[in-house]
FIMARMI-982135 format. One record per residue (C-alpha): residue in three letters; x, y, z. Coordinates in steps of 0.05 Angstrom, whole numbers, padded with zeros to 5 digits, always signed. Example, Ala and Ser with C-alpha at 12.3 -4.5 7.8 and 13.67 -1.06 7.14 Angstrom:
REM residues 2
ALA+00246-00090+00156 SER+00273-00021+00143 
***
This chain:
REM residues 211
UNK+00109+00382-00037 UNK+00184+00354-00023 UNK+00198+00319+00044 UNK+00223+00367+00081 UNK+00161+00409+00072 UNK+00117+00347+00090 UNK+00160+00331+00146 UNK+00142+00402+00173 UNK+00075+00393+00167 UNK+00074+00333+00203 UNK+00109+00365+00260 UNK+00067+00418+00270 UNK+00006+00391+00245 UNK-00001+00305+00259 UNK+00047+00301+00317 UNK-00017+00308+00357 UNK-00045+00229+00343 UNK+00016+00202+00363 UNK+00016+00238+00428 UNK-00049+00216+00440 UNK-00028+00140+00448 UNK+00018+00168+00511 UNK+00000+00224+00550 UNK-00073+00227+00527 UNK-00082+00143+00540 UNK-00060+00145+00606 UNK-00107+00214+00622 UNK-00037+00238+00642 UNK-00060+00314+00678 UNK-00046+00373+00637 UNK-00047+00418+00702 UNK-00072+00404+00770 UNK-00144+00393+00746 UNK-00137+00382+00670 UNK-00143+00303+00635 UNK-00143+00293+00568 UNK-00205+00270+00549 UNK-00224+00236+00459 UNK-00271+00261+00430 UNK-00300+00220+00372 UNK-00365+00250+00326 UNK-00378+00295+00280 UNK-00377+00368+00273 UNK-00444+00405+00280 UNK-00407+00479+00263 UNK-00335+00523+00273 UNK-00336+00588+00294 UNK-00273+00625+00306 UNK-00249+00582+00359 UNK-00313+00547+00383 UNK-00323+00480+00349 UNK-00388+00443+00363 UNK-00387+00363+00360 UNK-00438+00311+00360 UNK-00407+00265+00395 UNK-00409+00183+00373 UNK-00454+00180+00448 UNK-00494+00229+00423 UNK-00483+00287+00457 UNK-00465+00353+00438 UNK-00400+00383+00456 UNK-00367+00451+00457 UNK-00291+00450+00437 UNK-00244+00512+00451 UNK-00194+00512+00392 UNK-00125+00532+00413 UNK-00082+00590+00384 UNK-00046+00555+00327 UNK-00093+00494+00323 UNK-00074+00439+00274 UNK-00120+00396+00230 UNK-00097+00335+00195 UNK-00138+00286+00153 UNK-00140+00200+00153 UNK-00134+00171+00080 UNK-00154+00092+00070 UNK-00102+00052+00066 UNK-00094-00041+00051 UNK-00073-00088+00088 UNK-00015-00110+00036 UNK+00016-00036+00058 UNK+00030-00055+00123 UNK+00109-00083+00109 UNK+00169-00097+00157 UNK+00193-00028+00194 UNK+00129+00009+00192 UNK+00110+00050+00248 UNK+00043+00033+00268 UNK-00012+00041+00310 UNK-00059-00015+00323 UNK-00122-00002+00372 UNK-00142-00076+00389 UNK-00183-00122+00436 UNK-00161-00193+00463 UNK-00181-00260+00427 UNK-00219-00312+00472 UNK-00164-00355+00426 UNK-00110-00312+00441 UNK-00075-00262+00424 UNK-00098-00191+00410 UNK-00146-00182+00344 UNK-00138-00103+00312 UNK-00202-00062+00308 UNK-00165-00003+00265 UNK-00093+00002+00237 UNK-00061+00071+00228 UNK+00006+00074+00180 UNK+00049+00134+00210 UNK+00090+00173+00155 UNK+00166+00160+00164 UNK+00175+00223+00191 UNK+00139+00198+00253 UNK+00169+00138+00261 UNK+00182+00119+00338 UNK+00137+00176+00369 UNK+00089+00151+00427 UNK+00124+00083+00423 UNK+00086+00034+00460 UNK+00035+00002+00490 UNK-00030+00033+00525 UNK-00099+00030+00547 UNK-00156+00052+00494 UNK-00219+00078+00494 UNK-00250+00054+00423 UNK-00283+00002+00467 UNK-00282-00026+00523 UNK-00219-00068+00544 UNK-00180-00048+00488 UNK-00110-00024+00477 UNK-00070+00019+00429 UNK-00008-00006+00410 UNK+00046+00047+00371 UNK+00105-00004+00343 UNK+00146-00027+00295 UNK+00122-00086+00250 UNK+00176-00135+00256 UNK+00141-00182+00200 UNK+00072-00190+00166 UNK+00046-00264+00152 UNK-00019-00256+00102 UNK-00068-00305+00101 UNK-00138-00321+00071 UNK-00174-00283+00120 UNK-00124-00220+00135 UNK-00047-00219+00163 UNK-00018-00227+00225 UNK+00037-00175+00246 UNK+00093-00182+00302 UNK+00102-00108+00320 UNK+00167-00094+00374 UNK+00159-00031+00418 UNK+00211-00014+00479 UNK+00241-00080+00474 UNK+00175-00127+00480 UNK+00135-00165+00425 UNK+00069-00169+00412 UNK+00028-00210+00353 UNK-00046-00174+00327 UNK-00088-00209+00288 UNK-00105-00168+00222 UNK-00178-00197+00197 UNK-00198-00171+00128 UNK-00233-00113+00135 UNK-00204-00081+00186 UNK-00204-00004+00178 UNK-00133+00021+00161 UNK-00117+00087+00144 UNK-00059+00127+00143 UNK-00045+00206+00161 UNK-00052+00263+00106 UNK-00053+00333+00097 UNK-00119+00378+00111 UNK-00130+00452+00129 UNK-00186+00487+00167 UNK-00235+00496+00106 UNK-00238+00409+00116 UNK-00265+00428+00185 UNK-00342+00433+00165 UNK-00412+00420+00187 UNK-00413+00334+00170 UNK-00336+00323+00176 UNK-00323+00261+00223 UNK-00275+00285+00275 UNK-00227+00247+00325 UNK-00201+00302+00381 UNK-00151+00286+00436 UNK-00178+00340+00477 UNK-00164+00368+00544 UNK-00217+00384+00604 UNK-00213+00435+00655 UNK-00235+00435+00732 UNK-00292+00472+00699 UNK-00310+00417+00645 UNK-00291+00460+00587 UNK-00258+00414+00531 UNK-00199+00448+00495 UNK-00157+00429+00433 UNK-00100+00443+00390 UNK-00103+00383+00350 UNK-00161+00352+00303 UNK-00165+00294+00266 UNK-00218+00296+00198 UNK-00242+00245+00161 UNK-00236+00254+00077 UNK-00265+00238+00021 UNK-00312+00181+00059 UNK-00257+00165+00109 UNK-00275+00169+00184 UNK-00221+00171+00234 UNK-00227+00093+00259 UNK-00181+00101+00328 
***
């Protein structure tokens, strides 16, 4: 697959996570009634356009897949990847020390560089945020790295510790959409509950989507 091809897949197929970090963080309304709502767990079954999730609460969930829907996969990444001018995404929590400590690093592909730039609110628990930036520099140390990521003009340092999930985005299709498969879906809910989706995020060969 050349670039240009990847790059096309990741616009029409990934471009979904990075939106997430803005309209989806902020529960920005999709119509008068409609917030976006993640869904993290794993899929129970898929059929035609109903998806079924076991949710990480424990609850099981019916998802309307859009026309078109897009699936897209999380591969593990290192630590000693992340390197000045990455485009990142860090979901972290506040140190009683200081400073913000990452719970899960995400490594965009260059051809997303700079979408959902900045800094939001997060779900993954309580209190945390999810940061999209660029890494500005990466200090390593005996027990992880510290990055300084830059985003709209602000700076922010994150703690890194060592073994911290970090993953990056790959190709997947529908068949990797199966009964097992951990899922992460920025969904959307109706005035009538119903959750709806046109993006999914699977987990691979042991991965599971960590934001």
């Amino acid at each position: 697959m050349n670039i240009s091809q990847f790059r096309k897949l990741l616009a029409g197929g990934l471009a979904g996570i990075a939106l997430t970090t803005g309209a989806m963080a902020t529960a920005t309304a999709a119509g008068a009634a409609d917030h976006g709502v993640r869904v993290r767990g794993t899929v129970v079954s898929v059929s035609g356009d109903q998806l079924q999730v076991k949710s990480r609460e424990g609850q099981s969930l019916s998802v309307k897949l859009a026309d078109g829907w897009k699936v897209s996969a999380v591969k593990k990444a290192n630590i000693s990847d992340i390197k000045p001018g990455d485009f990142v995404g860090i979901a972290s929590l506040p140190k009683s020390e200081g400073g913000d400590g990452a719970l899960e690093v995400l490594i965009f592909p260059p051809a997303l560089k700079g979408t959902g730039e900045g800094s939001y609110g997060w779900d993954l628990k309580p209190n945390s945020t999810m940061t999209n930036a660029t890494v500005g520099d990466a200090v390593k140390s005996v027990d992880g790295s510290t990055v300084t990521v830059n985003y709209h003009g602000k700076e922010k340092k994150i703690s890194i510790p060592n073994g911290t999930p970090v993953v990056t985005l790959a190709p997947a299709t529908a068949a990797d959409v199966k009964s097992g498969t951990a899922v992460f879906i920025p969904a959307q809910k109706d005035s009538n509950g119903m959750l709806s989706a046109g993006q999914l995020i699977v987990g691979k060969d042991g991965v599971v989507p960590p934001m």
